[in-house]
VMD Tcl script that draws the C-alpha trace (Angstrom):
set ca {
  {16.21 4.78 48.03}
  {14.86 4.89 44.77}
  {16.39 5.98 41.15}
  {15.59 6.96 37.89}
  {17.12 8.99 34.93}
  {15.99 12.26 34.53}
  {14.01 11.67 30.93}
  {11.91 8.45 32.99}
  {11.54 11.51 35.36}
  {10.22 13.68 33.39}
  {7.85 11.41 31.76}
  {6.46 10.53 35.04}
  {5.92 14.00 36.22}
  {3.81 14.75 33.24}
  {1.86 11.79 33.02}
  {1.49 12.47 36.91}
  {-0.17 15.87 36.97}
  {1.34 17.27 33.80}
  {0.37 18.01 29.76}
  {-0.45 13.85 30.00}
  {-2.28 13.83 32.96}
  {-4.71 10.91 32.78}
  {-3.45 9.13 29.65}
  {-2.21 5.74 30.28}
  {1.05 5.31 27.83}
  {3.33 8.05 27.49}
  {6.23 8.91 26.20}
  {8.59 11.84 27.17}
  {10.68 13.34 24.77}
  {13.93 15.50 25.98}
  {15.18 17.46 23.30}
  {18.23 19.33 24.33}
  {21.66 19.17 24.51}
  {20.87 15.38 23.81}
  {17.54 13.55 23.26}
  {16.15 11.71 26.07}
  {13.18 9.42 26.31}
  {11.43 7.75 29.14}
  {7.61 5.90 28.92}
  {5.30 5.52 31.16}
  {2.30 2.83 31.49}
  {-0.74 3.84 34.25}
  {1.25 5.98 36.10}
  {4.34 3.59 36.85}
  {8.06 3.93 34.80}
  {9.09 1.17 32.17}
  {12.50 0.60 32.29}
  {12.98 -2.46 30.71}
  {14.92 -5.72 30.77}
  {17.99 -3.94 29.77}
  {17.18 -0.32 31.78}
  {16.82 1.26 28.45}
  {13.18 1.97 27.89}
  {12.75 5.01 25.99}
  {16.41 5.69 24.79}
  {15.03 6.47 21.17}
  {17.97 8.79 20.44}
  {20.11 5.52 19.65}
  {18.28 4.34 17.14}
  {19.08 4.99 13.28}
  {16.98 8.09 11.69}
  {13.77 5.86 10.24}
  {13.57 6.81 6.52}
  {16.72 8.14 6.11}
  {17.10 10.13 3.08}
  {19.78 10.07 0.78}
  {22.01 12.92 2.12}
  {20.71 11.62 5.59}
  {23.57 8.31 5.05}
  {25.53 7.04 6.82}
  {24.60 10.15 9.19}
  {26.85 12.59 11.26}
  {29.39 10.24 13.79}
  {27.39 10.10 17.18}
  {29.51 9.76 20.75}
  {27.63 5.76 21.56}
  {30.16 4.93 18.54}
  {27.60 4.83 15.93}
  {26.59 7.38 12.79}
  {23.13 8.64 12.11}
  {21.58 8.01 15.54}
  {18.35 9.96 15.98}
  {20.27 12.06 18.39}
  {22.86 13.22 15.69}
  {19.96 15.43 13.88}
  {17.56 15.92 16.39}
  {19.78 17.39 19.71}
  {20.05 21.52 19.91}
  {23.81 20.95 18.65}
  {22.71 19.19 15.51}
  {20.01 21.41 14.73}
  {22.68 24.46 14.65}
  {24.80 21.94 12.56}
  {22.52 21.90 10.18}
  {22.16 25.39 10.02}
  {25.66 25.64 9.00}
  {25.74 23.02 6.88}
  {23.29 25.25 4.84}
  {24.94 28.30 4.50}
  {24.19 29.96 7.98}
  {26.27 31.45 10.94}
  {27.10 29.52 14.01}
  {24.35 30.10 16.08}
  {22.01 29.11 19.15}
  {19.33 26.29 18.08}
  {17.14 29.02 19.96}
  {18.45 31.79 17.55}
  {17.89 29.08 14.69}
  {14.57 28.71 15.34}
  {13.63 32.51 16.38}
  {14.96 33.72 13.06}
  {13.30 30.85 11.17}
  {9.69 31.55 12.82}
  {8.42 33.93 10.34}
  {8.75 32.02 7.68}
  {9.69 31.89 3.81}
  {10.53 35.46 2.42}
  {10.03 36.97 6.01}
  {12.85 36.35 7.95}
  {16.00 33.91 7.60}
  {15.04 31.61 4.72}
  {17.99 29.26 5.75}
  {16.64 29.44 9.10}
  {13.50 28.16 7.79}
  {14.53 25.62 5.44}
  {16.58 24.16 8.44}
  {13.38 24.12 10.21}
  {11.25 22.33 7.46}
  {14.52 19.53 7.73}
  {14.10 19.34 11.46}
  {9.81 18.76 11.78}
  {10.22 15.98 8.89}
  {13.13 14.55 10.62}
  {11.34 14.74 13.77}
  {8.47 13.58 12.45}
  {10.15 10.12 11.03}
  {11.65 9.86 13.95}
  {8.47 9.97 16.47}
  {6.76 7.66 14.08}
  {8.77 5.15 14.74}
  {7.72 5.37 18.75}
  {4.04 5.28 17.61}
  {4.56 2.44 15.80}
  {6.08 0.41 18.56}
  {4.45 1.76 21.98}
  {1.48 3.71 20.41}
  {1.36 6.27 22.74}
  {-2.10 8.20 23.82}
  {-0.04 11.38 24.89}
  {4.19 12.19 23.36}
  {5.00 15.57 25.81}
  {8.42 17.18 24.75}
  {10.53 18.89 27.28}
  {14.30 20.61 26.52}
  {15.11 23.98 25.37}
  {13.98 22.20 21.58}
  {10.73 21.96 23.11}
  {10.00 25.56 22.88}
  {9.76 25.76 19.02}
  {6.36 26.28 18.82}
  {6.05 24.99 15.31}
  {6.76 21.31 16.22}
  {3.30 20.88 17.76}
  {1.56 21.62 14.82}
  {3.98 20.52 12.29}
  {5.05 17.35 13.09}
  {1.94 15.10 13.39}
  {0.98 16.96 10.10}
  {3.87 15.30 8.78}
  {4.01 11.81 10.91}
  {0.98 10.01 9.09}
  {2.92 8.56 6.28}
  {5.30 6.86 8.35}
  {2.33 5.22 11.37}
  {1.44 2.00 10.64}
  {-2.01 3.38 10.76}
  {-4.67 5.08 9.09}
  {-5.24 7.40 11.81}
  {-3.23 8.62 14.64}
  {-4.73 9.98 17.64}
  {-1.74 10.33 19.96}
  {-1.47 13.80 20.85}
  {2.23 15.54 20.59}
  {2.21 18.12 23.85}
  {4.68 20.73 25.47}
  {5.66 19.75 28.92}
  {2.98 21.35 31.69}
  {5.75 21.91 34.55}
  {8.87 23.06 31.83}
  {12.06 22.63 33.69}
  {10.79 21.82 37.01}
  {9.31 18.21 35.79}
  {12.67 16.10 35.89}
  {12.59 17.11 39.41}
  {8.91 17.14 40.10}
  {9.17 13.20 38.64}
  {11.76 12.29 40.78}
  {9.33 13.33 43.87}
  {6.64 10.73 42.20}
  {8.50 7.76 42.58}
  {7.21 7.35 46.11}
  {3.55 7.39 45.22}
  {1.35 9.21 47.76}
  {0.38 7.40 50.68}
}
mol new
graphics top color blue
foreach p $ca { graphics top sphere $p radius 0.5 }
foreach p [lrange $ca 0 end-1] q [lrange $ca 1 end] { graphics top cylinder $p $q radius 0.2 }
display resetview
């Protein structure tokens, strides 16, 4: 019998025959309900000394701006945990913390999509918040793991924006002068938690 979370799953399953396929470090990003990690080193899962390789959610928000402190009260018993502005439920927070309905993070980010003076402007601006804060955030995994491929999975994962956006935005906080590590949507979608699990017995 063999076990793994569902975040080490899906990191597996992409760097398996998914959007990492080949790379040898990577890190899987689930950005849902919650935000997930797992990593992944030539094709095996790193769990860790303490079985919590990859739990970036738990961490403060790097860089924290000033309206960003001490952070909204996260369920682990800390504030401003990466989790706390990143997660679907955080991003529609925010949303209503600017002025907007209560609404989907799906809805947030459809009306946001066409952008300043063409659709929801607070939808947008909530956007904007959410690549920066993303992009602080993933940073900080570069600069520890340096990851060739980061592949993001969740219903978050669909915002089409992030892909571009966010390593756009990540260079100032790499401890780098370049950054090559490629940000990716998940090849196999909801399927790869599941598909991972299958790829902890490696083929005969």
């Amino acid at each position: 019998m063999r076990l793994a979370n569902d975040a080490n799953c899906f990191a597996l399953s992409e760097a398996t025959d998914g959007a990492a396929a080949g790379a040898a470090v990577v890190f899987g990003v689930i950005i849902g309900t919650g935000t997930g990690g797992g990593l992944v080193v030539n094709g095996r899962i790193v769990a860790g000394a303490n079985a919590v390789a990859g739990e970036w959610g738990h961490n403060p928000m790097p860089a924290p701006e000033d309206d960003e402190r001490p952070g909204p009260p996260c369920y682990c018993g800390r504030s401003g945990c990466i989790e706390t502005f990143l997660s679907g439920p955080a991003l529609a927070r925010d949303y209503i913390a600017l002025g907007g309905d209560d609404m989907s993070a799906a809805d947030i980010a459809a009306r946001g999509a066409a952008g300043f003076g063409r659709g929801d402007d607070r939808a947008r601006a909530c956007l904007d918040r959410y690549e920066r804060r993303f992009a602080r955030a993933i940073a900080s995994i570069i600069n520890v793991v340096d990851p060739h491929v980061i592949v993001l999975g969740g219903g978050l994962s669909n915002i089409t924006g992030l892909y571009d956006r966010v390593p756009a935005l990540w260079g100032p906080y790499v401890f780098s002068d370049r950054v090559d590590t490629r940000l990716v949507r998940a090849k196999h979608g909801d399927a790869s938690g599941v598909r991972g699990a299958a790829w902890l017995w490696p083929a005969p």
